[in-house]
Structures are given as C-alpha cells and as structure tokens.
N, C-alpha and C positions, 0 to 999 in steps of 0.2 A: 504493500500500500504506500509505504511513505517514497519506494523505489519510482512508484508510477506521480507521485507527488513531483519528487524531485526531476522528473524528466519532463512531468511539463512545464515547471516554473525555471528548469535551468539550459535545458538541452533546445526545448523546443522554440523557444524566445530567441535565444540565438540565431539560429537558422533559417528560422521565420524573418528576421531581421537585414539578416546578410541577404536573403533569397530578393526580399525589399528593397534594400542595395541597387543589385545587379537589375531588378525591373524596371529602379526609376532612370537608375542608366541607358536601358538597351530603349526606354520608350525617349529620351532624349538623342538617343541615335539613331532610333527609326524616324524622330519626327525631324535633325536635320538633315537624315536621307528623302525623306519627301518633299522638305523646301530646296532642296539642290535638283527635284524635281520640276518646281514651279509651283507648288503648292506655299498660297499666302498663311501666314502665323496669323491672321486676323480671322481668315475662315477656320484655319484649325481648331481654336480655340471655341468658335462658336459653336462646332460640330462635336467636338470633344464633350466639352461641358455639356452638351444636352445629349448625347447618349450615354453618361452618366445620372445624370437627371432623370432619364426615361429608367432604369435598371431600378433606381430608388424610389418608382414612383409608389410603389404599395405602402411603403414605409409611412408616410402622412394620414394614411386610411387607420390605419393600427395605430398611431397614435391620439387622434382624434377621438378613438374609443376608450383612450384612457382615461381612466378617472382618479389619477393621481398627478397627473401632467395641469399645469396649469393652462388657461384659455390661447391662444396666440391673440396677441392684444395688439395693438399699433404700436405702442414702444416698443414691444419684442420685432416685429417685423419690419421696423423702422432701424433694428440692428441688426436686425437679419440682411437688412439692406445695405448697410454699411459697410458691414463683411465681405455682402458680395462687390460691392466695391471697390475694397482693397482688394482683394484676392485678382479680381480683375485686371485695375490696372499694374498688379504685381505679375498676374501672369503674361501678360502682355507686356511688359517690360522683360521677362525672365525669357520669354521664347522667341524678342526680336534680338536679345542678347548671344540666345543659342545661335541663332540665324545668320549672324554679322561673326561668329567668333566659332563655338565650337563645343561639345555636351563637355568637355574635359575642365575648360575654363569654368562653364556653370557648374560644375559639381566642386570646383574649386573655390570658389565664391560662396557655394553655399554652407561652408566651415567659418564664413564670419557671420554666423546667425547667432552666436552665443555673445559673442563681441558687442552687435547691434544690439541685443536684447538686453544686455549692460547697461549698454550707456543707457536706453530709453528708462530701462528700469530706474537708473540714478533719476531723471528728469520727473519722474511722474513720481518718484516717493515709495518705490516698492521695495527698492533694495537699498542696505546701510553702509557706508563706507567709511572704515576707521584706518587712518595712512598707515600708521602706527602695526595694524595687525596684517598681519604676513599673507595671511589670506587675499583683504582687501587689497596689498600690494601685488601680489599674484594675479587678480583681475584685471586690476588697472595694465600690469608690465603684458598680459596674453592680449587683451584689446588694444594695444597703443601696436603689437608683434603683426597680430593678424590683418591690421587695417593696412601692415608697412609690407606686407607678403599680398596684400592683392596691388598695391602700388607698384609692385615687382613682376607682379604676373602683366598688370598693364602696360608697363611705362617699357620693358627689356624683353624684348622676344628674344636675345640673344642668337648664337647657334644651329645650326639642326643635328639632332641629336638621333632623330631616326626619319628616315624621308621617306615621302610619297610613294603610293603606286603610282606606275605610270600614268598618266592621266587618259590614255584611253580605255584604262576598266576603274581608274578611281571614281568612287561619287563625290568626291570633293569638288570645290570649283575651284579652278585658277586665283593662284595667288594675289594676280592682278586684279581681281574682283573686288568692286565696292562690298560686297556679303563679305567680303575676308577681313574684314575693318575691326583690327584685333583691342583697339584704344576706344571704339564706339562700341562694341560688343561688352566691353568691361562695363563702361557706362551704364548702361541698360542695366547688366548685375547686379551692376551696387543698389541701382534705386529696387530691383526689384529685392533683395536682400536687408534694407531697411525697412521697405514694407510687412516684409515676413513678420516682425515682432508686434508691430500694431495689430498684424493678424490676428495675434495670439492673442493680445489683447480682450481687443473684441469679442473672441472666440470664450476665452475665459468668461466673460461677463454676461453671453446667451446662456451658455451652459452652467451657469448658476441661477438661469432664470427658467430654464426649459432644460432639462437632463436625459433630451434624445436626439443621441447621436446622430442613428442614420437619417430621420427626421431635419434637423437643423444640416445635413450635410445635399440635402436634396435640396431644400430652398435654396443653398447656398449657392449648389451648382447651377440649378436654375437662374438666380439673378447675375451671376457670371455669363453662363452663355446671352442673354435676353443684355446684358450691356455690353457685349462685346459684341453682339451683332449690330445694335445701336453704333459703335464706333467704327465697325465693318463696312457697314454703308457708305462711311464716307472714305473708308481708307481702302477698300476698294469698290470703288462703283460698277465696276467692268464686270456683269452675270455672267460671263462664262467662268471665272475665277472661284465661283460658288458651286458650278458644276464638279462633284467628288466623279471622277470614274474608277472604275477598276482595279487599281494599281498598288502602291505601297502608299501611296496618301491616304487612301480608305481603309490600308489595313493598320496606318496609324493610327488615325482616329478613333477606328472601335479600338485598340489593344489600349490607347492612354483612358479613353472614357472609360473601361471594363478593368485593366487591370493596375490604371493608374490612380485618375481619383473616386472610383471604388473601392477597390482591393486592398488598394494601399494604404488609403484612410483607415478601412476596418482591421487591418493588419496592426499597426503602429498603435492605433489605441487599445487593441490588446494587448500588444506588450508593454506600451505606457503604465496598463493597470496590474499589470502582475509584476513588470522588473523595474518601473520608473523611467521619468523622462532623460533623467540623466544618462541610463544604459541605452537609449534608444541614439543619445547624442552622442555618444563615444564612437562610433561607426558610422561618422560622417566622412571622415577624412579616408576611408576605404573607399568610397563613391568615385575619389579624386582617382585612384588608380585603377578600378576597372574603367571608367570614362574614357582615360587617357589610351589604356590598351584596346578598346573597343574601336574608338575616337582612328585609330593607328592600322586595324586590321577590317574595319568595316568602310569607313571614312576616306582613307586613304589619307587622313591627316598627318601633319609632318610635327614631331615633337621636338618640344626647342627645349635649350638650356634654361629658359626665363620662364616656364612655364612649372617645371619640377623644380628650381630653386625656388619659386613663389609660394607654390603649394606644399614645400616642406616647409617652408618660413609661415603659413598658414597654419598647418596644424597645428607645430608647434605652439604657436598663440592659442591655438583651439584649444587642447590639451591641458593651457597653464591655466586658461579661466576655469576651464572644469575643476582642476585641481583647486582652486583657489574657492570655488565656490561649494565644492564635498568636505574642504578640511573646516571652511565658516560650518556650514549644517552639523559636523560632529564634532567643532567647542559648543556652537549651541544647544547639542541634544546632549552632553558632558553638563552643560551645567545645567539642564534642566534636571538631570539625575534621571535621563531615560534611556539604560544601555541599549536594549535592542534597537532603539532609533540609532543610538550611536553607532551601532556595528554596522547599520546599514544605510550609509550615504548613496541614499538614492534622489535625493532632493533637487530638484533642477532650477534656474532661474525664474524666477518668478513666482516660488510657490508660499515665499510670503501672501503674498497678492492672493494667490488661492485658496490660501486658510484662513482668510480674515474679508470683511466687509468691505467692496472697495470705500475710498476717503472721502468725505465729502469738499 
C-alpha cells in the first residue's frame, strides 16, 4: 500500500512532468514548422484556443449543477475576462516571439518566470525582502543573473556551434529572413514573460472565488480565442490566410488545443497538488535543452555560442531564486515550530499571497 503510495506521489509526478517538458516543446516546434509554412501566429492562436474551448465545453454544464460553486457573477466574469486578456496578449506576444526567433530561445526565456514573478511580487506586497538575510540576497543576486543571461541570449548570437541542414530539406528559413530577427524575437519574450506572473495573479484571485479548474480554464480559452480573433481581423484581413488545409498547420493546431492547453493545464495542476509548484519549476531549465536539440534536428536551426552561454547564465539565476526562496519557506516553517513543513520546501513564489486574503 504505502509502495503504491509512494509511486504515485514520487515516480509518477516526475515523468508526468518531464513527459510535459518534451510536449510543450515539440508543440513549439511543430507550430514554428507551420509558420515556416505560411501559417499566421494570429490564426493559430484563434484556432488553437477554440478547439481547446470546444474539448472543455461539458465542463461549464457540470459545474453549473453545483451547489457548492458559487453563482458566476459579473465581477467573476469581469476576471474571467481579464485573464483572458493577458493570456492573450501574452500569447500573442510569446508565438510572434517563436516566429521571429526560435522554440529554443522561448523555452529559454521562459526560466525568467520566477525572476518576473519576484520583482512583481516585491511591487504589489506579497513577498518580504530582508538584505540582510541570505535568502533575500539569493533572490535579488538569481533575478538581477537571469534578466543578464536573457540580455546575453539577445544582445550575442556569437559563433555557430552546430549548423544547419542544408537548406533544401531544412524547414528553417534563411538566415537572411526578416522571421530570423533574433533581437525582435527576444522582445516579444520578455513582454510575453512579464505577463506570465500577472497571469498568475489573476488566476490566483478566480480560483479563490470559483475553485473549478476545468471550468474557469474553458472561459478562459474561450475569451482568448474570441480576442485574438478580434485582433486577427485586423492583423490579417486576407480570408485565404484563415483557410487551415490539410497539412502540418492543422495538425498543429488540434495537437496545441488537445495536448497543449488541455492536457497540459490538467497535467501541471496535478502535480502542482500533490509535489508543489516549486517541483513543477525546477524543470524548466530542461525545456531549454530539449528545445534546442529538437530546434537543431527538426528545424534545421543553427546553434550558436550566445545562445547556450545565455541559457546557462539563465538557469543558473533560475536555480538561485528557487534556492533562495525554499531556504526563506524553511527558517519560516523552523520558526513557526512546524517540522514536516520544514522538511518539505515545496513553497513556491507567491504563496504568501495564496494563504492569506488578498490586501486591500
């Protein structure tokens, strides 16, 4: 019994995790092999998010018959709407980012998500910062590392350090390519990478008003797609562009709706609730390395010296905030006098903020 215990809260979390990894990578490599296609990141996005939307659509039925779910009122669906907002224009910034640059770079970018959610956290009053305690110093030195290794990844492509297929079977495009624009592609990153924590935000503050997941993750994708189609129109007006055929652009689409913001949402929050958000963030900086090998045998991408010194310079910062904010969480659970908390720093940024009322 306690065998079968321990294999699903230790063995299965894992694997589940890593298997996560490798999806939201190869669905970033399938979708910038379809826009090396001709497929716009404006129509993706709208197609994406609604056959996501459609797969959740029972989920609103069954919650509606709950009677322990509070009503959906206008201020909840007024952040419901919010959400979808940022998410939007996060995702739309994050896949004209892939577009212009490469899944390697975005998965390297997405290791300054602890860094952002730092500093925001400082701004808004959710996390405490003593110079003095080696912790708080540990945050500040991994956020001040991580933000100077995406400036490394932008600013120095250095090198090449493993080249291209030939470019008659590479799906890459020429280097010459405005899409190859490795300093505008970074751009894009960052904004959509500072959005991520507002996300969380938000996110935190539905689900302490309405505590259904799949529920709130259908509105969500709904008002994603429904406002990226809105900014579709204008950013491409040409209907043939809207036309999916056949191709790997279609089978991107269903693979991100189905097994990305599906799968992967319901994947992550299970292990969120059994190993903690902090275990789920430790294996971000894994992302960077299959991206980059995929990015190299699928892509036909050329890996440069500036792109693996960045993203080592990246983790590294990734790693020290975590450090800094597991060794805070166990003097705090030391001095509360609650060892099992203490033996198990699983506490992630922000979760002040989650066990307590937000401020007025």
């Amino acid at each position: 019994m306690d065998r079968g215990k321990n294999f699903c809260r230790d063995v299965v979390p894992f694997w589940a995790i890593i298997a996560m990894n490798f999806t939201t990578v190869g669905l970033h490599t399938l979708f910038k092999a379809a826009t090396n296609h001709g497929m716009s990141y404006h129509v993706f996005i709208v197609y994406a998010y609604g056959v996501a939307a459609l797969v959740l659509l029972p989920s609103p039925f069954f919650s509606l018959r709950s009677t322990v779910l509070p009503p959906l009122n206008f201020s909840l669906s007024c952040k419901i709407l919010l959400l979808g907002l940022i998410g939007c224009t996060s995702q739309i910034m994050g896949y004209a980012g892939i577009n212009y640059s490469s899944p390697a770079l975005g998965s390297a970018f997405s290791s300054l998500i602890p860094a952002f959610t730092f500093v925001l956290a400082l701004l808004f009053r959710m996390e405490k910062l003593a110079i003095r305690s080696s912790s708080s110093q540990a945050k500040i030195i991994g956020t001040v590392v991580s933000i100077s290794g995406a400036l490394v990844v932008t600013l120095y492509k250095g090198p090449p350090i493993i080249s291209t297929l030939p470019a008659s079977i590479s799906l890459h495009r020429p280097l010459g390519s405005p899409h190859s624009d490795w300093v505008i592609g970074s751009l894009f990153l960052t904004v959509e990478f500072m959005l991520v924590p507002m996300w969380y935000i938000v996110l935190t503050q539905i689900m302490k008003e309405y505590p259904a997941e799949l529920t709130v993750i259908f509105f969500y994708n709904l008002c994603v797609s429904v406002l990226a189609a809105i900014v579709g129109i204008f950013a491409e007006p040409n209907a043939s562009a809207w036309r999916i055929r056949a191709d790997i652009g279609l089978v991107s689409i269903l693979c991100s709706g189905i097994f990305g913001s599906f799968l992967d949402n319901a994947v992550n929050t299970w292990v969120l609730k059994v190993k903690g958000p902090l275990y789920v963030a430790m294996f971000k900086p894994l992302s960077i390395v299959i991206a980059v090998v995929m990015g190299v045998l699928f892509l036909g991408d050329t890996l440069y010296l500036g792109s693996i010194v960045g993203a080592a310079i990246i983790s590294v910062g990734f790693y020290t905030v975590m450090w800094g904010k597991a060794k805070e969480d166990v003097d705090e659970s030391a001095e509360i006098g609650d060892p099992e908390s203490a033996s198990n720093p699983k506490v992630p940024l922000l979760q002040n903020y989650l066990t307590q009322e937000p401020r007025s």
